[in-house]
MIKE-714396 format. One record per residue: residue number from 1; residue in one letter; x, y, z of N, C-alpha, C in turn. Coordinates in nm, 4 decimals, padded with zeros to 6 digits. Layout:
+-----+-----+----------+----------+----------+----------+----------+----------+----------+----------+----------+
|   n | res |      n_X |      n_Y |      n_Z |     ca_X |     ca_Y |     ca_Z |      c_X |      c_Y |      c_Z |
+-----+-----+----------+----------+----------+----------+----------+----------+----------+----------+----------+
| NUM |   A |        X |        Y |        Z |        X |        Y |        Z |        X |        Y |        Z |
...
+-----+-----+----------+----------+----------+----------+----------+----------+----------+----------+----------+
***
This chain:
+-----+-----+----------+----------+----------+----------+----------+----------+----------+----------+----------+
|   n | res |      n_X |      n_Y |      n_Z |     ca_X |     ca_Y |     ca_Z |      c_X |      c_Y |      c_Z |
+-----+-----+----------+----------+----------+----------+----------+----------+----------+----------+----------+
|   1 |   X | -10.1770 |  18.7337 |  11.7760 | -10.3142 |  18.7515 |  11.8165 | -10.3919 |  18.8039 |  11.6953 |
|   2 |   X | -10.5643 |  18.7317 |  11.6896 | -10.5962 |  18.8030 |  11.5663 | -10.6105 |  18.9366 |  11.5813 |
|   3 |   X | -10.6656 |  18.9950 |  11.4967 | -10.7476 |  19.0916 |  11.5022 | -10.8880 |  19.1229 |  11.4536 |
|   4 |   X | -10.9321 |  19.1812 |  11.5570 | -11.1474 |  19.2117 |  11.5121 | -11.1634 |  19.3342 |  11.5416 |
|   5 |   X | -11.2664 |  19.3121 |  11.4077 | -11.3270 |  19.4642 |  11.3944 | -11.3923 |  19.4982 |  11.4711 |
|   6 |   X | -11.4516 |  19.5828 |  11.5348 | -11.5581 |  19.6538 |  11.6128 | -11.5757 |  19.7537 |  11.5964 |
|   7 |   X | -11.6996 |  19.8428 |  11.6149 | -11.7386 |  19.9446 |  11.5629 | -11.7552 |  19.9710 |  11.7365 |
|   8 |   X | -11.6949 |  20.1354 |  11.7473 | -11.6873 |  20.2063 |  11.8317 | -11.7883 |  20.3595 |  11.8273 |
|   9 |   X | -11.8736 |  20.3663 |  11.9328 | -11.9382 |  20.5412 |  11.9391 | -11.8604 |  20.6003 |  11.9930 |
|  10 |   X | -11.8317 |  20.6944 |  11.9012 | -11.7849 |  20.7932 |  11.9995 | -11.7910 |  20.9465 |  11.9632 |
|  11 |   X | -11.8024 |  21.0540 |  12.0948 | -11.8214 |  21.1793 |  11.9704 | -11.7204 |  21.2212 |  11.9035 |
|  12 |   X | -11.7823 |  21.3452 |  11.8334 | -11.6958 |  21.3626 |  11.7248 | -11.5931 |  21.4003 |  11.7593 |
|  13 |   X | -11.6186 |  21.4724 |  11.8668 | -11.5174 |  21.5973 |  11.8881 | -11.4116 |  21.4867 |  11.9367 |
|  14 |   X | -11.4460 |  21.3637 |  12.0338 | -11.3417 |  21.2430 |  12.0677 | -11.2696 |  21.1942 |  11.9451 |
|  15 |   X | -11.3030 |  21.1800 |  11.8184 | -11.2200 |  21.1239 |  11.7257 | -11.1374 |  21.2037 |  11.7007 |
|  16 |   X | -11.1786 |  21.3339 |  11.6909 | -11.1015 |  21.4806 |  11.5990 | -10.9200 |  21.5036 |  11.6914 |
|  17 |   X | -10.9550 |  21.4767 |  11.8187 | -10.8830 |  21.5062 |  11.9036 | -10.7687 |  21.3686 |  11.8935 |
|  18 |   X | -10.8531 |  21.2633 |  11.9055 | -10.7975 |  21.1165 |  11.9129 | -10.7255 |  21.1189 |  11.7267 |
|  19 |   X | -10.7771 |  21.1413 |  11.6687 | -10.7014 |  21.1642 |  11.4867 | -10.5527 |  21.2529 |  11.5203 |
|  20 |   X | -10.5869 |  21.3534 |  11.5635 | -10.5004 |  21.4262 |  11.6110 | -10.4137 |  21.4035 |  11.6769 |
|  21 |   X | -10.4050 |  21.3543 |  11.7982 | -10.3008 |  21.3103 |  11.8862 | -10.2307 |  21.1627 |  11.8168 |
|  22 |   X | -10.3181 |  21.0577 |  11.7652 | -10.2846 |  20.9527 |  11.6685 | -10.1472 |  20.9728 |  11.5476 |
|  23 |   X | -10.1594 |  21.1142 |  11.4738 | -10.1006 |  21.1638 |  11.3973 | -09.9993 |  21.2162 |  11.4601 |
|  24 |   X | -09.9706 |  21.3043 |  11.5669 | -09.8143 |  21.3501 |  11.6526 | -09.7770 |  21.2018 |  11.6887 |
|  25 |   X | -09.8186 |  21.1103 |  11.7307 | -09.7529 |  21.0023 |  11.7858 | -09.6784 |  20.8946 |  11.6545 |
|  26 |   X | -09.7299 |  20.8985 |  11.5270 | -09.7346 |  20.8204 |  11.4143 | -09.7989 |  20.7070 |  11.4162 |
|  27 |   X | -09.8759 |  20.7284 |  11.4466 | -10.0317 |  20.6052 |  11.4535 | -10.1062 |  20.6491 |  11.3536 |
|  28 |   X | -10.2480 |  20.5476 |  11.2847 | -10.3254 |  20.5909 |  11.2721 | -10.4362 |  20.5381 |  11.3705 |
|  29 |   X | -10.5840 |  20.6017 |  11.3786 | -10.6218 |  20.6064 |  11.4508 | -10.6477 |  20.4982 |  11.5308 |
|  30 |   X | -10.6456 |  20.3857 |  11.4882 | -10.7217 |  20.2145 |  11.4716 | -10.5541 |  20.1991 |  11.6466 |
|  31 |   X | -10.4544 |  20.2156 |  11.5820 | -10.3348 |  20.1787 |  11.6148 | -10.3124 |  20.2647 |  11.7701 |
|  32 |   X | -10.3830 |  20.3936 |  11.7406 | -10.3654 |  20.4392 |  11.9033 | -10.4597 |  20.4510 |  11.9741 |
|  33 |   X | -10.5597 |  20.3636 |  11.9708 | -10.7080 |  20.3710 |  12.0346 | -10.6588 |  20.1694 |  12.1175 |
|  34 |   X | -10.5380 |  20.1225 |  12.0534 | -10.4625 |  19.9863 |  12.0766 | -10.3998 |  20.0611 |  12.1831 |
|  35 |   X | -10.3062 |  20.1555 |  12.1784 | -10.2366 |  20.1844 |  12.2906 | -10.2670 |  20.2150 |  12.3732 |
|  36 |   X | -10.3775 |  20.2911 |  12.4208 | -10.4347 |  20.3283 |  12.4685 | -10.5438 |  20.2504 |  12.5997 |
|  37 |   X | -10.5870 |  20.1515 |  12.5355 | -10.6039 |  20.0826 |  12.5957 | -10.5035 |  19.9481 |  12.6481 |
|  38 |   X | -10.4503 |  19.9188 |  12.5682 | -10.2856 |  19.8293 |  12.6361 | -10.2656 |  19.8950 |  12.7452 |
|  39 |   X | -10.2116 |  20.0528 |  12.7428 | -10.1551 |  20.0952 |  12.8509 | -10.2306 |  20.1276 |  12.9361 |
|  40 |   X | -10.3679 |  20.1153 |  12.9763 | -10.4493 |  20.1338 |  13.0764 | -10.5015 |  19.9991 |  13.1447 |
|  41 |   X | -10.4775 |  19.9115 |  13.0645 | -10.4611 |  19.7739 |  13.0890 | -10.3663 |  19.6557 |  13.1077 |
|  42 |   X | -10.2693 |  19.7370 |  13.1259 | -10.1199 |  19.6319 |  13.1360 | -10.1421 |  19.5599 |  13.2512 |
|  43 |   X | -10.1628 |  19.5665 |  13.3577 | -10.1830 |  19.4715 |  13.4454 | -10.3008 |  19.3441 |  13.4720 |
|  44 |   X | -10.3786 |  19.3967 |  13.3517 | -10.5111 |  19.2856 |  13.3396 | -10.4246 |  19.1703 |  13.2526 |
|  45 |   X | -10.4576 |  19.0520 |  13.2994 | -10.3932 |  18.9253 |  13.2265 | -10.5351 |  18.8682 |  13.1722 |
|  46 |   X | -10.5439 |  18.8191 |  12.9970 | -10.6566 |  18.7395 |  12.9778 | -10.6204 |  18.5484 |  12.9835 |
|  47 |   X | -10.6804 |  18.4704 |  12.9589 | -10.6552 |  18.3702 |  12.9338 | -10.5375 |  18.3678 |  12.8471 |
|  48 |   X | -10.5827 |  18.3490 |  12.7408 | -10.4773 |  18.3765 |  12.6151 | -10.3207 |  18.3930 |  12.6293 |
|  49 |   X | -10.2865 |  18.5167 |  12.7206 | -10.1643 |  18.5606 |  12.7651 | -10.1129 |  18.4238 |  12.8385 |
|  50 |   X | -10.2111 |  18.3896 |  12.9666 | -10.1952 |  18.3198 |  13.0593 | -10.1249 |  18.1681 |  13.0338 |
|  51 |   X | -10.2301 |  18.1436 |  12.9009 | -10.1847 |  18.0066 |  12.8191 | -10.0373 |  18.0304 |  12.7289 |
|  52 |   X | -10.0350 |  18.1666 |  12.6551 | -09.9037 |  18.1716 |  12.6291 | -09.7696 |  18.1601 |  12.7214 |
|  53 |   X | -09.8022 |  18.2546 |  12.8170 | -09.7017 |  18.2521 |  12.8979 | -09.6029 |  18.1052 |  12.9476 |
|  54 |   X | -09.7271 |  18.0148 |  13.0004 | -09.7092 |  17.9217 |  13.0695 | -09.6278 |  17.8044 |  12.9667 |
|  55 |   X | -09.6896 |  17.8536 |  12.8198 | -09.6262 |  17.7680 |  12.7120 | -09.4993 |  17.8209 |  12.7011 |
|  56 |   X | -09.4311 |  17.8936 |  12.7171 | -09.3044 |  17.9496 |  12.7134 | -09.2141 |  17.9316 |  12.8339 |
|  57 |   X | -09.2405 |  17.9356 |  12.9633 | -09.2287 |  17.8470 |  13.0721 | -09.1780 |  17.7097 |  13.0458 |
|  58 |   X | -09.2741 |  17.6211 |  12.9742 | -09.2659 |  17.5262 |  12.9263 | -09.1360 |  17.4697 |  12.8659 |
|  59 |   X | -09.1906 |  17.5858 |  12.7448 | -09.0843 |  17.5476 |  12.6311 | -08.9244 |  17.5803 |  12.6991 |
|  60 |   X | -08.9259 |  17.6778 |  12.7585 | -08.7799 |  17.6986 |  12.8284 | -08.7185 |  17.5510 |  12.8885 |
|  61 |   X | -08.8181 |  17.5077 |  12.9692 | -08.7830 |  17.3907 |  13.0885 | -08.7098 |  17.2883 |  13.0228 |
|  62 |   X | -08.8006 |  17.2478 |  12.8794 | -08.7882 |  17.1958 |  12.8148 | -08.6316 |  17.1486 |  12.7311 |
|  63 |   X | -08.6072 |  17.3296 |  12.6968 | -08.4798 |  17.3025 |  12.6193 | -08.3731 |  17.3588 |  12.7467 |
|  64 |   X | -08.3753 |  17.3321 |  12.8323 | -08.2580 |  17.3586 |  12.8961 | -08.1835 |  17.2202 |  12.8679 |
|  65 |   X | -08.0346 |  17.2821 |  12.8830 | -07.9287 |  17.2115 |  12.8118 | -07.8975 |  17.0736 |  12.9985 |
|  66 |   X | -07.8903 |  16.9894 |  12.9497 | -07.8505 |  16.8577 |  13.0902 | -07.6891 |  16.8369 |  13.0616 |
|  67 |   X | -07.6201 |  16.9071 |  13.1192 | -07.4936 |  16.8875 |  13.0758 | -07.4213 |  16.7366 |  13.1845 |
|  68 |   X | -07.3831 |  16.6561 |  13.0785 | -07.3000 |  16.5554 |  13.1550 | -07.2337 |  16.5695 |  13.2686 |
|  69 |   X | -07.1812 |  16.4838 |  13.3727 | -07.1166 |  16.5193 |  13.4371 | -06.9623 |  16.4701 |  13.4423 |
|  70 |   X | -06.8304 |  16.5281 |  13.4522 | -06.6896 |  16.5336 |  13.4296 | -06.6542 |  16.4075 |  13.3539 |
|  71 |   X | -06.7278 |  16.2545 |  13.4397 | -06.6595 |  16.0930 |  13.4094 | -06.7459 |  16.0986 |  13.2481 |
|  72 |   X | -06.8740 |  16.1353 |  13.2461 | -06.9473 |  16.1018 |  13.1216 | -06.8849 |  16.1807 |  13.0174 |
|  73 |   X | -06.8564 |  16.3176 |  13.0398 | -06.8029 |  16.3735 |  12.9621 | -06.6463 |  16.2961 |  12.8865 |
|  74 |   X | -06.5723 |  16.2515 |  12.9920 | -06.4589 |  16.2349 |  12.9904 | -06.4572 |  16.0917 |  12.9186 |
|  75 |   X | -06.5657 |  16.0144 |  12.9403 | -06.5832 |  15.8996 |  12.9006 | -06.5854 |  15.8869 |  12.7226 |
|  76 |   X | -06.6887 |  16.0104 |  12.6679 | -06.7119 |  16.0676 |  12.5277 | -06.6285 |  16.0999 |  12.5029 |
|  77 |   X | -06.5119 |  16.1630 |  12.5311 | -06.3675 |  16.1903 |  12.5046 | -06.2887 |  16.0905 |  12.4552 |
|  78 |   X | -06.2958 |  15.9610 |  12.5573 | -06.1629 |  15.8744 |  12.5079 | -06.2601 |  15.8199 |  12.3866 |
|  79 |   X | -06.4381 |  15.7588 |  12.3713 | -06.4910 |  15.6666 |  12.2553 | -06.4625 |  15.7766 |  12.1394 |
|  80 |   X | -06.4860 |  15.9447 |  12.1483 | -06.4116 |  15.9870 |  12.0319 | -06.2475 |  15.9793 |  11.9685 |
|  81 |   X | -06.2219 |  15.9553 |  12.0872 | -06.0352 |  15.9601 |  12.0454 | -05.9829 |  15.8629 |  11.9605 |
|  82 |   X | -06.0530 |  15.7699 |  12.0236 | -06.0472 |  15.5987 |  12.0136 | -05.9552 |  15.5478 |  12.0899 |
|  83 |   X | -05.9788 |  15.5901 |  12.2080 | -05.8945 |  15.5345 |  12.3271 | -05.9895 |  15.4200 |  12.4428 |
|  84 |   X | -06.0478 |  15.3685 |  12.3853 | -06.1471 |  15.3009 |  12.4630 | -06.0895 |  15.1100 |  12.4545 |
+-----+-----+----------+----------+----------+----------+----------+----------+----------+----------+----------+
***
């Protein structure tokens, strides 16, 4: 996902505190003002997610393995052996 800038108000005393708590967690501030809202938002789905998701869905369906069944298998057996 990209990332964009935006310029945020907020008071001071909100950054000083938010710098602060950013720094015990090992964030800087940009990085836990992300968590923060992630985790107050985990259950909101945007498009984006929605389209990923479904592409991964996809892609799974996709590569699932179609395994022969016993005669076909058995059949590839003898044309490798050279028993055919």
């Amino acid at each position: 996902m990209a990332k964009t800038k935006k310029n945020l108000s907020l008071e001071e005393a909100v950054i000083q505190k938010g710098l602060k708590r950013a720094g015990e967690l090992g964030f800087d501030f940009s990085a836990y003002v992300t968590y923060l809202i992630n985790a107050d938002t985990k259950k909101i789905k945007i498009q984006e997610e929605e389209n990923v998701e479904k592409s991964c869905e996809k892609e799974t369906e996709e590569n699932d393995l179609k395994i022969p069944d016993d005669e076909t298998l058995s059949e590839v057996d003898n044309i490798l052996n050279g028993n055919v």
